[in-house]
Structures are given as C-alpha cells and as structure tokens.
C-alpha positions as CSV (number, residue, x, y, z in Angstrom):
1,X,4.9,46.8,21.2
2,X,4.6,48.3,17.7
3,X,7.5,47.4,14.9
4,X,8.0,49.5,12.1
5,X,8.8,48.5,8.9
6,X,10.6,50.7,5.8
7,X,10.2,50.2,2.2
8,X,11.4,51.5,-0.9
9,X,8.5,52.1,-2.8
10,X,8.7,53.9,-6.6
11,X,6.3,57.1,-7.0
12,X,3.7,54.9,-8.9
13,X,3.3,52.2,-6.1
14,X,3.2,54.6,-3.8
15,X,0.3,56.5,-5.5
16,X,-1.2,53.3,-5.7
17,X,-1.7,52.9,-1.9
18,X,-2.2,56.4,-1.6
19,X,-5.3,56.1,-4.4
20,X,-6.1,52.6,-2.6
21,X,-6.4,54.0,0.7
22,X,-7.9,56.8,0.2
23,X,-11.0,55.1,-1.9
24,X,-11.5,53.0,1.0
25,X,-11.9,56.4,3.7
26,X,-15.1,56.8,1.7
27,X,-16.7,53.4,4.2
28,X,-15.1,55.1,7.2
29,X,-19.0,56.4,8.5
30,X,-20.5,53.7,7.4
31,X,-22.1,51.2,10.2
32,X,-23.3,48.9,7.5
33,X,-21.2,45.9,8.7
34,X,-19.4,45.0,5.9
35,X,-18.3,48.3,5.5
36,X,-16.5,47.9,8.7
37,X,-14.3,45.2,6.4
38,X,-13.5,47.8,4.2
39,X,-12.3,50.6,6.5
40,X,-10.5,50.2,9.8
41,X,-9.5,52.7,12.0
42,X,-5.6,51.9,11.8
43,X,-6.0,52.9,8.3
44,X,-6.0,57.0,9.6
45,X,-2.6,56.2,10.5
46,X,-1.6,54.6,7.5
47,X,-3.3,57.4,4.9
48,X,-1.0,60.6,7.0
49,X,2.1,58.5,6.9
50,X,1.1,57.8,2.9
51,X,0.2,61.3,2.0
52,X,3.4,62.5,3.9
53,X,5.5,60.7,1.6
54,X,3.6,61.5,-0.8
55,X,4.2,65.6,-0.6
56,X,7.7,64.8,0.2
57,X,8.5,62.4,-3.0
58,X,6.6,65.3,-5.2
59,X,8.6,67.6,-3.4
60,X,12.1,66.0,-4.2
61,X,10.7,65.3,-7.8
62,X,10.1,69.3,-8.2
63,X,13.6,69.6,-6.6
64,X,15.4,67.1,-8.8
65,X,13.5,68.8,-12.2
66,X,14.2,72.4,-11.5
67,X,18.4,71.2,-10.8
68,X,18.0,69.3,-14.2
69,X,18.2,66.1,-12.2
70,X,15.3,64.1,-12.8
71,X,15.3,60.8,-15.5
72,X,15.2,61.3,-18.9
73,X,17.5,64.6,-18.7
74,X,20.7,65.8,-18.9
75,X,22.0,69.1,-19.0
76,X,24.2,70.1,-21.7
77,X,28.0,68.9,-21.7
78,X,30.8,72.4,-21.0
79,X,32.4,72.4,-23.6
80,X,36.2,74.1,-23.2
C-alpha cells in the first residue's frame, strides 16, 4: 500500500529538490555500483511530481504578478 504525504513547500525549497533531483538523474545509466546509491528508480516518480509543481507554482507566480498580486506590491489606493 502506498501513503502519500503533502507538504507546503516555499518556491525556493522546492527548487531545491527540483535542482537536487535532477543532478542526481545524471547517475541514472550508470552501472558503476555506487552510482546505483545515487540514483534509484523511485526517483522518476519523484522528479515528474517535482517538476509538475514546479510549472504550476511558476504558473500561479506569473498569475499573481500580472493581477498585481505578488509580495512586495501593491497596486495604487482609488482615491474618491
């Protein structure tokens, strides 16, 4: 039975273990046998569901700054 297990992760630790995991895909052909350390095959899994969130946090980020949502800005006060 596999469990799954959320997170809230901010954009920078989730590029982190984007960058982590993808660096490590590099050992994926090797047969040298600590390469096999570095890279296992549930890591495939793991690098979609990463870059998945990945597109979709970048996508909400280019959402939230063309709305004039995103940190650091406000848009102007009405004034009457």
């Amino acid at each position: 039975m596999v469990r799954s297990v959320s997170v809230q992760l901010t954009p920078q630790e989730l590029r982190l273990l984007l960058n982590t995991i993808r660096a490590r895909r590099i050992y994926q052909p090797c047969r040298h046998t600590l390469a096999r350390e570095i890279w296992q095959p549930w890591m495939v899994a793991l690098l979609e569901k990463l870059m998945e969130a990945s597109a979709t946090q970048q996508e909400a980020s280019h959402t939230d700054q063309r709305c004039g949502t995103d940190q650091g800005h406000h848009p102007p006060a009405q004034t009457p």
